[in-house]
MOPAC internal coordinates of N, CA, C and O (Angstrom, degrees):
PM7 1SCF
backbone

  N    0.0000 0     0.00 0     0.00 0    0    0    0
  C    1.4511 1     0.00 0     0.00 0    1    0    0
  C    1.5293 1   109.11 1     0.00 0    2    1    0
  O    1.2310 1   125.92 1   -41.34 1    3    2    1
  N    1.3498 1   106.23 1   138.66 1    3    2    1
  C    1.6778 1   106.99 1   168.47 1    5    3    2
  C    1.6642 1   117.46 1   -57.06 1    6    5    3
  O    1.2310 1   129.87 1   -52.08 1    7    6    5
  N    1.3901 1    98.58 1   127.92 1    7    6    5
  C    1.7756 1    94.05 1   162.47 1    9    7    6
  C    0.8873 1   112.96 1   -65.97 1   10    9    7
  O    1.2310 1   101.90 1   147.22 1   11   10    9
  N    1.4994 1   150.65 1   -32.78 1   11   10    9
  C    1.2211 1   135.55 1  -167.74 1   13   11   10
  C    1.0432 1   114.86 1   -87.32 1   14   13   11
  O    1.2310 1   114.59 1   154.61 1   15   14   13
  N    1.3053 1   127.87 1   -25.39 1   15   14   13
  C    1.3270 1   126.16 1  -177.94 1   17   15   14
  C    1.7746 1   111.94 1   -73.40 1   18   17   15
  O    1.2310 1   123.20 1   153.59 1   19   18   17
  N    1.8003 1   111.47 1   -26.41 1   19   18   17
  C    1.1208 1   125.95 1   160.64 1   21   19   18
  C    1.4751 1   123.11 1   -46.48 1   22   21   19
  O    1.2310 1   129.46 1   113.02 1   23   22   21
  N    1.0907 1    99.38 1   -66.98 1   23   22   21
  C    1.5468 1   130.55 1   179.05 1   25   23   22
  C    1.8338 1    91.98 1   -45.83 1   26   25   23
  O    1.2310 1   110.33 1   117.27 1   27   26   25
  N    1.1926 1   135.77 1   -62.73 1   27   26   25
  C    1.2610 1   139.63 1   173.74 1   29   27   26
  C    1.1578 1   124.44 1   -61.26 1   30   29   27
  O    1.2310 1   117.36 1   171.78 1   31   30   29
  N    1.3557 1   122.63 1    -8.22 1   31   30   29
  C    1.5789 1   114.94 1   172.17 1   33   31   30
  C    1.7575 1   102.31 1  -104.05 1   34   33   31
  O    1.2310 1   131.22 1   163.91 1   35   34   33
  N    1.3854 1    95.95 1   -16.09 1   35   34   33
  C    1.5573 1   104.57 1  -173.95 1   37   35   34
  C    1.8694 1    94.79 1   -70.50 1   38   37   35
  O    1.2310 1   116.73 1   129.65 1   39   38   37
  N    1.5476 1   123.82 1   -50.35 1   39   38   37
  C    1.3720 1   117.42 1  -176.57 1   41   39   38
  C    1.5771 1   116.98 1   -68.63 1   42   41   39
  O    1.2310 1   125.16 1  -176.03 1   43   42   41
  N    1.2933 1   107.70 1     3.97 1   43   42   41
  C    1.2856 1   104.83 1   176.62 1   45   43   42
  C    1.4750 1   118.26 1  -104.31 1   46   45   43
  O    1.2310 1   127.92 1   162.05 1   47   46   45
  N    1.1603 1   102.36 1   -17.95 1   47   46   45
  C    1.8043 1   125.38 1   159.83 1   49   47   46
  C    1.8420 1   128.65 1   -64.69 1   50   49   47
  O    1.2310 1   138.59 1   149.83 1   51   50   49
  N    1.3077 1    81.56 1   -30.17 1   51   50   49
  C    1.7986 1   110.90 1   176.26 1   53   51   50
  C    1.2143 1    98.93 1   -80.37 1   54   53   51
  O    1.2310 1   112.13 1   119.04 1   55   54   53
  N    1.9422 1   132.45 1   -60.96 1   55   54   53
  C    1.3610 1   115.34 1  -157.72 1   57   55   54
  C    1.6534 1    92.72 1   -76.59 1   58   57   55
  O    1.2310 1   114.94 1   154.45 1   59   58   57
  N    0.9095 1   127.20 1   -25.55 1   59   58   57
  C    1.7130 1   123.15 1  -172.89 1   61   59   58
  C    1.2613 1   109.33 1   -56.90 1   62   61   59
  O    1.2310 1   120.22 1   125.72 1   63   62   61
  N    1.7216 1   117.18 1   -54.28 1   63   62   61
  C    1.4832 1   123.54 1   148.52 1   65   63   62
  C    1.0787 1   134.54 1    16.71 1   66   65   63
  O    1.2310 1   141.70 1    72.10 1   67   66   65
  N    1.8644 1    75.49 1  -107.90 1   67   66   65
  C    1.6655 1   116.40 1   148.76 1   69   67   66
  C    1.2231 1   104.15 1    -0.70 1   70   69   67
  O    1.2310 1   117.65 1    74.14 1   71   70   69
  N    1.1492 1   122.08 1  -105.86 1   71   70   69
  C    1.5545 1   155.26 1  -147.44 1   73   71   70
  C    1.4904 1    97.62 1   -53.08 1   74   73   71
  O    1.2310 1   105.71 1   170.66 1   75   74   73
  N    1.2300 1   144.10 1    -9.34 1   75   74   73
  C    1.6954 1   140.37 1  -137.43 1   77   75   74
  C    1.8648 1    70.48 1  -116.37 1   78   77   75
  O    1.2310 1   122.54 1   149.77 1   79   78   77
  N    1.5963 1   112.74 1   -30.23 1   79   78   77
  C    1.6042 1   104.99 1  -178.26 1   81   79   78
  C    1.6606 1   130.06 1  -101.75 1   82   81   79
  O    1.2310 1   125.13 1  -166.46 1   83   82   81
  N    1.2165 1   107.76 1    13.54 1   83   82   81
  C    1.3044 1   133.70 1  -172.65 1   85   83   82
  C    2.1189 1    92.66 1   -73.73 1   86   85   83
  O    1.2310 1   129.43 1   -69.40 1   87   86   85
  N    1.3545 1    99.43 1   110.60 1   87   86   85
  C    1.9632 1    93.14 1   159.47 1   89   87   86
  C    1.3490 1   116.16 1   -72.48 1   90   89   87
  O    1.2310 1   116.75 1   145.94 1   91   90   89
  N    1.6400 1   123.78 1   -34.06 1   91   90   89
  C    1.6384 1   111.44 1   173.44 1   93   91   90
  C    1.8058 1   121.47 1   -96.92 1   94   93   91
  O    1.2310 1   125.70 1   -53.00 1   95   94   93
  N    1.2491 1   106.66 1   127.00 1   95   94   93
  C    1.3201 1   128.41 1  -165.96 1   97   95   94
  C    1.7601 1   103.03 1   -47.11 1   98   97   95
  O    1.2310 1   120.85 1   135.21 1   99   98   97
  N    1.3489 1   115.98 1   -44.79 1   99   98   97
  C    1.3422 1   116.91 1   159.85 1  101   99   98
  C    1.0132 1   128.04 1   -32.64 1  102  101   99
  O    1.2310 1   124.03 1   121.33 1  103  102  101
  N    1.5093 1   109.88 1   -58.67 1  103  102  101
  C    1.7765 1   117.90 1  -172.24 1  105  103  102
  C    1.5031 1   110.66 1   -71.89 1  106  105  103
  O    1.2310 1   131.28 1   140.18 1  107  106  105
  N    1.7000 1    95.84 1   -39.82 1  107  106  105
  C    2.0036 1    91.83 1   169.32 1  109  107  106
  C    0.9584 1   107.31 1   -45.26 1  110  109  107
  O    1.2310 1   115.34 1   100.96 1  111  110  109
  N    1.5722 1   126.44 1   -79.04 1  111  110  109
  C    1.4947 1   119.59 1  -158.42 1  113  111  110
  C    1.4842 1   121.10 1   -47.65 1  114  113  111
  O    1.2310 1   118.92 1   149.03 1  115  114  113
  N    1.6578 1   119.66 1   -30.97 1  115  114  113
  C    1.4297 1   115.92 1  -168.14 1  117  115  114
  C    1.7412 1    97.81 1   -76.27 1  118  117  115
  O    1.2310 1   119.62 1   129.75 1  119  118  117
  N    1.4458 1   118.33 1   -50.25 1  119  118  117
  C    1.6840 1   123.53 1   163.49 1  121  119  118
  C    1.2577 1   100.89 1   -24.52 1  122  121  119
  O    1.2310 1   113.37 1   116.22 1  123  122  121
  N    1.5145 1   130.15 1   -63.78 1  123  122  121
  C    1.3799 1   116.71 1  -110.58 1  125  123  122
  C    1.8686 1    71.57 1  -115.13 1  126  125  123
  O    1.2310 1   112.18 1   153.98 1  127  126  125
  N    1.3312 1   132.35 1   -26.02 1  127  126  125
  C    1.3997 1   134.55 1   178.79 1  129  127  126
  C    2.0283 1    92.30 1   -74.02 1  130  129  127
  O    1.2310 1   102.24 1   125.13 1  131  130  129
  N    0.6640 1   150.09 1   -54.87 1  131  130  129
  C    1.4807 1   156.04 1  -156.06 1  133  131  130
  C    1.5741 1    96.38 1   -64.16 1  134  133  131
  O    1.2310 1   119.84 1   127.16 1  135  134  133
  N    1.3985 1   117.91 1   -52.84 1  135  134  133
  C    1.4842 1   134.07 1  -156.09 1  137  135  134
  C    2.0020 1    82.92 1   -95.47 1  138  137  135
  O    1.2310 1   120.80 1   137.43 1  139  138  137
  N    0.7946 1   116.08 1   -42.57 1  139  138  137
  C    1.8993 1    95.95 1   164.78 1  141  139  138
  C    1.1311 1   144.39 1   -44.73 1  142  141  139
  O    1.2310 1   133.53 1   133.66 1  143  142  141
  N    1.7562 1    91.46 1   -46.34 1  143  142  141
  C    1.5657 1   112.53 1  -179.33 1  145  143  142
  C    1.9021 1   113.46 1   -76.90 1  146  145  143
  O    1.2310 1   131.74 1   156.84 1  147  146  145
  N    1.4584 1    94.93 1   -23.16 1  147  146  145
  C    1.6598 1    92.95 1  -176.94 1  149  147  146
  C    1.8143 1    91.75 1  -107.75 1  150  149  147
  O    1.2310 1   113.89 1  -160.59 1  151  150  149
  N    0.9746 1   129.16 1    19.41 1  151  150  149
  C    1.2992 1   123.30 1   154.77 1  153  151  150
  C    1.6948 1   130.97 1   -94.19 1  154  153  151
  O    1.2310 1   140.63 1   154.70 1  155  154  153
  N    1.7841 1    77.57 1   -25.30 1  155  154  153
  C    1.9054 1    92.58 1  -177.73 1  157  155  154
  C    1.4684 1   107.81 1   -73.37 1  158  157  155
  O    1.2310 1   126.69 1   116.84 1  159  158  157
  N    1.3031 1   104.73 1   -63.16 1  159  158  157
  C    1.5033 1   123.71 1   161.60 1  161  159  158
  C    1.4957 1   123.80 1   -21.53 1  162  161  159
  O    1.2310 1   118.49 1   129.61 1  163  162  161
  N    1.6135 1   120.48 1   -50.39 1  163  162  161
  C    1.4547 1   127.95 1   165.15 1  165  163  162
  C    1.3373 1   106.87 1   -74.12 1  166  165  163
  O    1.2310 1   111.13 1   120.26 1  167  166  165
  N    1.3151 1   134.30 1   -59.74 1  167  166  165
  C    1.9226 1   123.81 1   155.30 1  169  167  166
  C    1.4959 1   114.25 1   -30.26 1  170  169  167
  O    1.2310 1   115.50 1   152.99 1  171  170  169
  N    1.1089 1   126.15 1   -27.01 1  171  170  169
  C    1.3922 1   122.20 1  -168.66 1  173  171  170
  C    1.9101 1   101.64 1   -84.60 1  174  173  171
  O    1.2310 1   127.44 1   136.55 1  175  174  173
  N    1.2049 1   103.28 1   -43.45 1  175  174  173
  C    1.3638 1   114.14 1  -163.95 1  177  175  174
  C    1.3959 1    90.64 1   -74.16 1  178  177  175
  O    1.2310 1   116.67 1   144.03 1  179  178  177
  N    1.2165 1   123.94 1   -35.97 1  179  178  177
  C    1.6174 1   122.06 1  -162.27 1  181  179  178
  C    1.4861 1   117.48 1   -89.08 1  182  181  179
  O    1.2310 1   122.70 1   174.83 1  183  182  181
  N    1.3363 1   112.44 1    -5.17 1  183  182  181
  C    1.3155 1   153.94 1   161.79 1  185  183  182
  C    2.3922 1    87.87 1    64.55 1  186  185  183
  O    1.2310 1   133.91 1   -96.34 1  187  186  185
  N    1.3127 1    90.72 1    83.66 1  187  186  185
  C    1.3084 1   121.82 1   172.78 1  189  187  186
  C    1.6264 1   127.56 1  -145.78 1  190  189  187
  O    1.2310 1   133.19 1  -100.51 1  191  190  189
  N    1.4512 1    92.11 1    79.49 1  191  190  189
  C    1.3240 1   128.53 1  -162.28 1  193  191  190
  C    1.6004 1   125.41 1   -52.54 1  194  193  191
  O    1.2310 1   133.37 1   143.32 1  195  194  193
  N    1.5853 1    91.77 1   -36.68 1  195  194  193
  C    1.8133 1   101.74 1   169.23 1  197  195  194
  C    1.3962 1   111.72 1   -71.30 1  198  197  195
  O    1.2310 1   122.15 1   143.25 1  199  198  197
  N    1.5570 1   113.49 1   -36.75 1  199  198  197
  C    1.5579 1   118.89 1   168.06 1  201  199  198
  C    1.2337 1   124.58 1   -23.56 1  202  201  199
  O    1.2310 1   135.53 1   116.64 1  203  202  201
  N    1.6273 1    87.55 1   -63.36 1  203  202  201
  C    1.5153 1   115.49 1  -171.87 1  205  203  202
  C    1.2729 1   129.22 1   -64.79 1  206  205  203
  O    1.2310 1   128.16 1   140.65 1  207  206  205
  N    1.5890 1   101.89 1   -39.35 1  207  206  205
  C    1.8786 1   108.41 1   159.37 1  209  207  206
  C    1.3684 1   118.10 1   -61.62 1  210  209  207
  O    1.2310 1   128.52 1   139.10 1  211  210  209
  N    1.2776 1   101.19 1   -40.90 1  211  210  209
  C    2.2344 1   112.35 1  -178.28 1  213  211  210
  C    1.5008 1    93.28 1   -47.89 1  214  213  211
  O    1.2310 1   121.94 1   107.01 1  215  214  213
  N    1.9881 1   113.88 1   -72.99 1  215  214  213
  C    1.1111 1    97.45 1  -160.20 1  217  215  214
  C    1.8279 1   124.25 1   -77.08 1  218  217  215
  O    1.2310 1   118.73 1   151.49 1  219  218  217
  N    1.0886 1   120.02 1   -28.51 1  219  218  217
  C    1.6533 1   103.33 1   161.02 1  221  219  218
  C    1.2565 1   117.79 1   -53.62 1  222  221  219
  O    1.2310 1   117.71 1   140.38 1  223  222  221
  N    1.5597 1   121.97 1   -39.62 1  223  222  221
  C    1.5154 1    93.20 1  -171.78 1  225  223  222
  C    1.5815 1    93.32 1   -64.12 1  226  225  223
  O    1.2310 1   110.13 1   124.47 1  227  226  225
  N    1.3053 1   136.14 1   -55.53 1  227  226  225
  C    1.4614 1   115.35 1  -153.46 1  229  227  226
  C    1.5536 1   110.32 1   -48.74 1  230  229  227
  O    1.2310 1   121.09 1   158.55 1  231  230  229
  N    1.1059 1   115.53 1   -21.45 1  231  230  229
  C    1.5100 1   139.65 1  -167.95 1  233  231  230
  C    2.1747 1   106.05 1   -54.76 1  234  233  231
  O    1.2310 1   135.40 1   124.02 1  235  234  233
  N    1.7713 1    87.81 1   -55.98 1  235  234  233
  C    1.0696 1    97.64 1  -172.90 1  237  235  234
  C    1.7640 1   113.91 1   -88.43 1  238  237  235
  O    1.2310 1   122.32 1   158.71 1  239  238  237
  N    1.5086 1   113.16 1   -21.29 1  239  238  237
  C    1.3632 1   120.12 1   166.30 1  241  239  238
  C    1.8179 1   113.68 1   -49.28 1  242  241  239
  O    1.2310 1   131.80 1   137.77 1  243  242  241
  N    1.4508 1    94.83 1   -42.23 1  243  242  241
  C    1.6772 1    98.69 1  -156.73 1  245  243  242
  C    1.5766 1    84.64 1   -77.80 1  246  245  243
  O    1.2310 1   113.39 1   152.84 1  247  246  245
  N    1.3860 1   130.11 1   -27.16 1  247  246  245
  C    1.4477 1   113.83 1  -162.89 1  249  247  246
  C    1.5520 1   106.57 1   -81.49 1  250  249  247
  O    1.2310 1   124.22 1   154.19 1  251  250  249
  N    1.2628 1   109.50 1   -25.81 1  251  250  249
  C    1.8103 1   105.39 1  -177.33 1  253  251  250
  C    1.5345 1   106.06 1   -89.24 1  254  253  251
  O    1.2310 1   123.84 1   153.82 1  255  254  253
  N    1.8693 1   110.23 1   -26.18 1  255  254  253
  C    1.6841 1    93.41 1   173.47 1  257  255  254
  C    1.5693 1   113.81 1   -59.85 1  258  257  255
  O    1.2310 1   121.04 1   141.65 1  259  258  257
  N    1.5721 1   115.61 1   -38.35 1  259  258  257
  C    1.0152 1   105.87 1  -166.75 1  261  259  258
  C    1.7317 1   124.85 1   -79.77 1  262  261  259
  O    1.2310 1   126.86 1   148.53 1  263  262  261
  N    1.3625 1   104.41 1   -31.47 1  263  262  261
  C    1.5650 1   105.06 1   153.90 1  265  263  262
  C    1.3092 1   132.75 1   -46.90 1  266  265  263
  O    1.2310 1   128.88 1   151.46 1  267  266  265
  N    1.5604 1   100.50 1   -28.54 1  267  266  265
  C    1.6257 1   113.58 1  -172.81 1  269  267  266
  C    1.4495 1    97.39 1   -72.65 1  270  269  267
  O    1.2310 1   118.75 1   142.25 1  271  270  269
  N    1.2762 1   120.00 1   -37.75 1  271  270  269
  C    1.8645 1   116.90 1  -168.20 1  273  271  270
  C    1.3857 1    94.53 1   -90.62 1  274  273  271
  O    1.2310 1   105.84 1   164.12 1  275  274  273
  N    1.4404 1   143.87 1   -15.88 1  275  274  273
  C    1.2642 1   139.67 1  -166.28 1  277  275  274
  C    1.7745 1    86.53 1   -69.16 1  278  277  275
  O    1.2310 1   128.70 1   100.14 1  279  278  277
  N    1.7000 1   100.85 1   -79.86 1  279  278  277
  C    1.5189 1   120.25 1   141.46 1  281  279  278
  C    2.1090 1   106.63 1    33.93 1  282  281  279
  O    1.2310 1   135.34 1    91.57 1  283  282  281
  N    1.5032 1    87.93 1   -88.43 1  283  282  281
  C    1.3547 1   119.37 1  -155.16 1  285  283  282
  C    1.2396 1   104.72 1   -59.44 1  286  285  283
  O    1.2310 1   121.16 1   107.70 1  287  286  285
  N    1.7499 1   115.38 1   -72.30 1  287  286  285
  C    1.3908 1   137.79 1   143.00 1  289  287  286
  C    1.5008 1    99.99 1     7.56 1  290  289  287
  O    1.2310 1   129.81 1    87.10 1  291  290  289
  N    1.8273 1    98.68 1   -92.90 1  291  290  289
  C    1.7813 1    99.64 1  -160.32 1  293  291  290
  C    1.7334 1   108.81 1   -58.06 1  294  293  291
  O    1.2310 1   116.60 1   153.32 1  295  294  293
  N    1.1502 1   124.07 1   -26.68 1  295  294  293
  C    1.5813 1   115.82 1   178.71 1  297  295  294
  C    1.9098 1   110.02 1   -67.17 1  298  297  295
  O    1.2310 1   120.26 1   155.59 1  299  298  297
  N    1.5636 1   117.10 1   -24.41 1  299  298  297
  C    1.2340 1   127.78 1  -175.93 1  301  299  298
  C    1.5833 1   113.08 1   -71.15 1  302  301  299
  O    1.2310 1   131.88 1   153.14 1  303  302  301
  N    1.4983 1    94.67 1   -26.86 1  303  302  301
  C    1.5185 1   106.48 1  -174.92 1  305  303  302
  C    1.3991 1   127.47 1   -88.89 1  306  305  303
  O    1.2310 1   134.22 1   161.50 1  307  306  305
  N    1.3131 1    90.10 1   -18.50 1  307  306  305
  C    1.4650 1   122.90 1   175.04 1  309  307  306
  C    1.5777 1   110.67 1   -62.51 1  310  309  307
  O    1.2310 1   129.56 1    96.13 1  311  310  309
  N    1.6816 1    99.18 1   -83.87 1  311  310  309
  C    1.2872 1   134.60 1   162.71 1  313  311  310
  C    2.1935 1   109.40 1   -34.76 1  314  313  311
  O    1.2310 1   126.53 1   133.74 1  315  314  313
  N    1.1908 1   105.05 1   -46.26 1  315  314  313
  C    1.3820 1   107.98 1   153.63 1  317  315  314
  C    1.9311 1   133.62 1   -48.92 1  318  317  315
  O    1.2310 1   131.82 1   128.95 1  319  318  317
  N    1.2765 1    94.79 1   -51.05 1  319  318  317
  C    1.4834 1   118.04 1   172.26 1  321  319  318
  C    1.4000 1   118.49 1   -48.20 1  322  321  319
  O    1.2310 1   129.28 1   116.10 1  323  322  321
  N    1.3093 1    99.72 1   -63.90 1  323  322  321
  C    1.6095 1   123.60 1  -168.58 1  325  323  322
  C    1.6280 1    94.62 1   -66.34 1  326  325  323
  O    1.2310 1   112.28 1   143.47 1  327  326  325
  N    1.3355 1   132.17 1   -36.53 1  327  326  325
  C    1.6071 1   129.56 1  -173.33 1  329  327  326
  C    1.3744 1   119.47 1   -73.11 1  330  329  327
  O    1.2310 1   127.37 1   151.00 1  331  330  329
  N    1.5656 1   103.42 1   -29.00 1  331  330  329
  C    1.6633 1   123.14 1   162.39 1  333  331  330
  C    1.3845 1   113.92 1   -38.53 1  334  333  331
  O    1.2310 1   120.10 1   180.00 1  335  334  333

């Protein structure tokens, strides 16, 4: 087996980690979305297929949670404005 390719599924195990220690919910998801994408990618190469569904979907979860609060945010600011 390649070390490097080792070495790369191993940093994608770390930011996933990572992220389990993050206090703002933001930074988890971008951690824990970063450490998905280079986890799917090493499942992909390793041809470990359940991997590969786990980590895109988390992939695509973290991208609509976080739009959803982007989302939320700009309607708050809005809704803020107009009360001014």
């Amino acid at each position: 087996m390649n070390v490097y390719l080792e070495i790369f599924g191993y940093i994608g195990t770390g930011l996933i980690l990572l992220s389990m220690m993050m206090t703002s919910v933001k930074r988890l998801r971008y951690f824990n979305m970063a450490g998905s994408v280079i986890s799917a990618i090493y499942a992909a190469l390793m041809n470990t297929w359940p991997l590969v569904l786990l980590n895109a979907s988390l992939v695509v979860i973290h991208i609509v949670k976080l739009a959803s609060e982007k989302s939320s945010k700009k309607e708050a600011d809005v809704s803020n404005d107009v009360a001014e």
